[in-house]
N, C-alpha and C positions, 0 to 999 in steps of 0.2 A: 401442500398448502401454498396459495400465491395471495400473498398480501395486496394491498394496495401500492406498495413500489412495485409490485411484477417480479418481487426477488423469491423463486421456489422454495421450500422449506425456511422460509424465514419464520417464527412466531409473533415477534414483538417488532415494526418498525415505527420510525419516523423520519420526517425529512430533513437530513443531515447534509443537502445542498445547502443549504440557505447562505447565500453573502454578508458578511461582515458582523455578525456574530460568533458570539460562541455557542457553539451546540455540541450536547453530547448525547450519546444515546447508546445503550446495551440490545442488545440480539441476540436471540438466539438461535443457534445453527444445527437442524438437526443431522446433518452428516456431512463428506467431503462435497459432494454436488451442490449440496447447501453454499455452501463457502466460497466454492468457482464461479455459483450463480451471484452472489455476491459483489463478488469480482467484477462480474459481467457488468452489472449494472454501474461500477465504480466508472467503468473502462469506456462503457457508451456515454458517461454524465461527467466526467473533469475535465476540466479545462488544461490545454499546455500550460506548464510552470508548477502543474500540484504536485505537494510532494505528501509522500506516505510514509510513516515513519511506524514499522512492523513489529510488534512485541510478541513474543511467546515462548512458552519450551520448546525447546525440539518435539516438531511432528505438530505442532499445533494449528499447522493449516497455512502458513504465512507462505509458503509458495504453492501453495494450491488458490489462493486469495490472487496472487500476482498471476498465475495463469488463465485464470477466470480476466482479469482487469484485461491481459492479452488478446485475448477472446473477446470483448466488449470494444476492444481498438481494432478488430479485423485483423491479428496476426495469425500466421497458419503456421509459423515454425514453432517447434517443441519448446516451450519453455521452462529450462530447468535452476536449482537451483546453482547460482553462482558461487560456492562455498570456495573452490581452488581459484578461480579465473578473478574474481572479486566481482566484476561487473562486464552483466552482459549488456550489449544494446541491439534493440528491436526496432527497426527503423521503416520495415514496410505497413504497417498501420494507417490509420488515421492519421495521428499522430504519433511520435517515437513513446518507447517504451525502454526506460532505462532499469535495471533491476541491477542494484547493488545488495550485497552481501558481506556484511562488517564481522561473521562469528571467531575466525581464525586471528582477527587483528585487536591490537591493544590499542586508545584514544592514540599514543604518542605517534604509534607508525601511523594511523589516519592522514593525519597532520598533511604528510607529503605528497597523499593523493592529492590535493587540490579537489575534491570534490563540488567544490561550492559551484565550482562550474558547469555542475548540471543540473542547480536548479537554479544559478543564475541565468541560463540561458548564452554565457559569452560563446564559449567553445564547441556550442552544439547548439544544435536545432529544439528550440522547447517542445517539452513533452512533458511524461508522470515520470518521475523518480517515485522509485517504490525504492526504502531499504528495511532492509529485514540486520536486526541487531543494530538498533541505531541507538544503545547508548554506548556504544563504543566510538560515538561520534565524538569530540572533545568541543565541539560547534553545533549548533543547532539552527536552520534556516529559520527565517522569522516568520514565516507563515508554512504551516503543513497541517496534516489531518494524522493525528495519532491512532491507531488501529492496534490494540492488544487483543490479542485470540486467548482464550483459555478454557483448557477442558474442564465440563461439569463430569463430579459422581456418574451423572443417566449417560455420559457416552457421546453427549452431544459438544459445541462449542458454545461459551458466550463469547460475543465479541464489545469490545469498548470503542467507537468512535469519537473522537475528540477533535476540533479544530480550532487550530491556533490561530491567531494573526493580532500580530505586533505592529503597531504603526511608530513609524519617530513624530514625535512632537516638532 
């Protein structure tokens, strides 16, 4: 089934581009292709500087989601999950593709990656941060789009998108 986003096997969408609101919206996925085409669509539509912030159980799709977004950026290298390395970077795209992976680490050791610097953009070329296990973050960027995947009973995925943005007064 192709919605009107163009996302294959999607059921339920809406348009969860939209600037300077909050928008949420649930999805559902009816299998892995589902999910990377998902991806895809994420990959061809954000902007440098978005960040992802990836929830789920294990096996719930959150690097199949980040491989699809890779695919949607024009990367041709295998993108896999970062669990040893912490973070990979994907740099011949569009735009760079940073995929961190927090599951192995407690907030405290976070702390000394310095992360922030890559969705500040100082130390690197902006791109997507994608992280997968980011309440292990002890910090949270002030604007991202929350993405929780979770399996239904039928075998399928719902997914939750959420977007944050924090302005300072």
């Amino acid at each position: 089934m192709v919605t009107e986003s163009g996302v294959q096997g999607v059921t339920e969408s809406k348009d969860y581009f939209t600037n300077h609101q909050l928008i949420m919206v649930t999805i559902n996925l009816e299998n892995a292709q589902a999910t990377e085409n998902l991806g895809i669509k994420l990959g061809e539509n954000l902007p440098p500087g978005s960040i992802i912030l990836l929830t789920g159980d294990l096996g719930a799709g959150k690097t199949t989601l980040v491989q699809g977004i890779g695919k949607g950026l024009g990367i041709t290298a295998p993108i896999v999950s970062p669990t040893f390395t912490l973070i990979n970077e994907y740099l011949e795209g569009s735009i760079p593709l940073y995929h961190l992976d927090l599951y192995r680490l407690e907030p405290q050791e976070v702390i000394g990656l310095n992360l922030e610097s890559y969705w500040e953009g100082l130390d690197v070329t902006p791109g997507i941060v994608a992280i997968e296990w980011p309440e292990r973050l002890p910090y949270k960027p002030d604007n991202y789009i929350s993405v929780n995947l979770i399996h239904t009973a039928a075998g399928s995925r719902d997914v939750e998108i959420c977007n944050f943005e924090f302005h300072n007064p």
